[in-house]
C-alpha positions as CSV (number, residue, x, y, z in Angstrom):
1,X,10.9,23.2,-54.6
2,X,11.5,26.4,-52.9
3,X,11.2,26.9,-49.0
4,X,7.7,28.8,-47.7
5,X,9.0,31.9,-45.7
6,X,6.7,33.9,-43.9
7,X,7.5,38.0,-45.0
8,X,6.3,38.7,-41.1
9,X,8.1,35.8,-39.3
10,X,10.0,38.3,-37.5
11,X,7.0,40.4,-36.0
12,X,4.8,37.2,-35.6
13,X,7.8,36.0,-32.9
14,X,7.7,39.2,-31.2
15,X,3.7,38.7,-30.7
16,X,4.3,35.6,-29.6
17,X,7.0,36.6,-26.8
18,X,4.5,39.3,-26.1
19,X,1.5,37.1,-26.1
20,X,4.1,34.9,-23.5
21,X,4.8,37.7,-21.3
22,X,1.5,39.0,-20.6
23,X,0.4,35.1,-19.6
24,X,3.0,34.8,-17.2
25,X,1.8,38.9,-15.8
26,X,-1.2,37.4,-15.7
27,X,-0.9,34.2,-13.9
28,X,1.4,36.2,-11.3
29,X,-1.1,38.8,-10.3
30,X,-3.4,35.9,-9.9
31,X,-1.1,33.9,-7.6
32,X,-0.9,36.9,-5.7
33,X,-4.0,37.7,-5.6
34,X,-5.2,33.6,-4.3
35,X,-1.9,34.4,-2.1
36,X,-4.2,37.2,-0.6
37,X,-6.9,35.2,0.1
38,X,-4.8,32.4,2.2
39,X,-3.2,35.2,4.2
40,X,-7.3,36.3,4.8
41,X,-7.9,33.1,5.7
42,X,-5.6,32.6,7.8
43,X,-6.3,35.7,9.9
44,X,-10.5,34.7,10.0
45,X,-9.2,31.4,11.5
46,X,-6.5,32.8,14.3
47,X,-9.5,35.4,15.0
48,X,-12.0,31.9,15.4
49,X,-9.3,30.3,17.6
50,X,-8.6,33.6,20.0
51,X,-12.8,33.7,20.1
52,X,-12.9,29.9,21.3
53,X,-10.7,31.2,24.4
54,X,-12.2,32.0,27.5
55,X,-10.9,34.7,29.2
56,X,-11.5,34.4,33.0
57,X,-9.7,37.7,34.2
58,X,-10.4,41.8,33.2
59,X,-6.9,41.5,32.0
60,X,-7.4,38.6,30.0
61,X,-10.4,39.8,28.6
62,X,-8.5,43.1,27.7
63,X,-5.3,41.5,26.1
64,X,-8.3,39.1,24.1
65,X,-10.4,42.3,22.9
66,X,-7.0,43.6,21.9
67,X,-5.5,40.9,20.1
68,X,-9.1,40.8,18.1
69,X,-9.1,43.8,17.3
70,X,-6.0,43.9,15.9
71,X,-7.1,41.1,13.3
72,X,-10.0,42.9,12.5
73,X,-7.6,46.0,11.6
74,X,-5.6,43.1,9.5
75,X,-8.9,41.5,8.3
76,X,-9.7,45.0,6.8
77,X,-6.3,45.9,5.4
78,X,-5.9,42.4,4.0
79,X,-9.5,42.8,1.6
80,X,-8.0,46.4,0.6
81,X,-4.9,44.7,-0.8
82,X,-7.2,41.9,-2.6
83,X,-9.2,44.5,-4.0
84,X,-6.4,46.0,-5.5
85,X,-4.8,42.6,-6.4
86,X,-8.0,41.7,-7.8
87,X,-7.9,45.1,-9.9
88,X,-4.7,44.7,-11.3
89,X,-5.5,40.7,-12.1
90,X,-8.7,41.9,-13.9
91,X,-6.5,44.4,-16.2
92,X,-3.1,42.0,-16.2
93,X,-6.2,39.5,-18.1
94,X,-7.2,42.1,-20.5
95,X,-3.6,43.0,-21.5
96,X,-3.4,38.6,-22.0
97,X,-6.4,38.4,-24.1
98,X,-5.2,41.6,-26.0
99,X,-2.2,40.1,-27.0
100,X,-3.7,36.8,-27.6
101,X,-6.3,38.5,-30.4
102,X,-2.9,40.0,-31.8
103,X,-1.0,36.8,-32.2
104,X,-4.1,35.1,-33.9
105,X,-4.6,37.9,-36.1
106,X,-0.8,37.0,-37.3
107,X,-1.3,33.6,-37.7
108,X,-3.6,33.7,-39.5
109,X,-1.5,36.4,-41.6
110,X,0.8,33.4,-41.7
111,X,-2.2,30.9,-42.7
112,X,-3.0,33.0,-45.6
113,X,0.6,33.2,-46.9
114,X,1.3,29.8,-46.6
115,X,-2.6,28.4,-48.4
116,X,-1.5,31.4,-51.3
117,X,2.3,29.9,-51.2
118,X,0.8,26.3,-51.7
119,X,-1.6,27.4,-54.8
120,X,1.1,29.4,-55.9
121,X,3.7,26.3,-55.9
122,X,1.1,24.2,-57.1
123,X,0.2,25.9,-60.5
124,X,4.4,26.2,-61.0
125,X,5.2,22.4,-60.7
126,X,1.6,21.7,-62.7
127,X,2.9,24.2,-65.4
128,X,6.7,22.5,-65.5
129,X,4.9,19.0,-65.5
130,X,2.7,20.3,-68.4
131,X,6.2,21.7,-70.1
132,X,7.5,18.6,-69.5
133,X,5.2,16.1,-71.0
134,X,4.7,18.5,-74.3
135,X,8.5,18.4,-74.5
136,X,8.4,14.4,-74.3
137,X,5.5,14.3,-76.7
138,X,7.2,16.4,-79.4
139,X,10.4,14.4,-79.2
């Protein structure tokens, strides 16, 4: 009995590697982008804990107003980078399930082949079994 080879083997591996390396783009942009979010976070609770300070002198009060607003000016540039993150995460999942609909469509290229392989081997070792026992019967 002969070996089933797949005509496309070599292109359905490169789908697959492909299929691969978009997952792993995906799942990077999304640590990234949950990366973000912890460094947002953090910079909501260092802004809580400067709040819960009391500031009894002008100057205290000053360096405190300060400080706070610099977190706010972080606290805005932070959610501009997780909009973007969250941008390219969005299109890094579209590129995935792309090449996910791509590496289906080969296997089952591959299914196909191999169910039309079977039949095919089938009917030959029926027709050499039906050769065979018309051969016995005539001897």
């Amino acid at each position: 009995m002969r070996k089933f080879r797949f005509r496309l083997q070599k292109i359905l591996e490169y789908r697959e590697a492909m299929e691969h390396w978009a997952q792993e783009a995906y799942l990077e942009t999304r640590v990234a982008r949950l990366e973000g979010e912890a460094a947002l976070q953090d910079i909501r609770s260092r802004r809580s804990a400067l709040l819960q300070n009391s500031a009894d002198s002008l100057a205290e009060r000053r360096e405190l107003e300060m400080a706070v607003q610099v977190l706010d000016d972080d606290e805005t540039a932070q959610k501009t980078v997780i909009e973007v993150l969250v941008a390219e995460e969005s299109k890094a999942f579209d590129v995935w399930q792309e090449k996910r609909r791509e590496l289906e469509t080969m296997v089952k290229l591959r299914d196909h082949a191999l169910d039309a392989w079977t039949l095919e081997e089938t009917r030959y070792e029926q027709a050499q079994l039906d050769e065979w026992a018309v051969l016995k019967r005539s001897a």
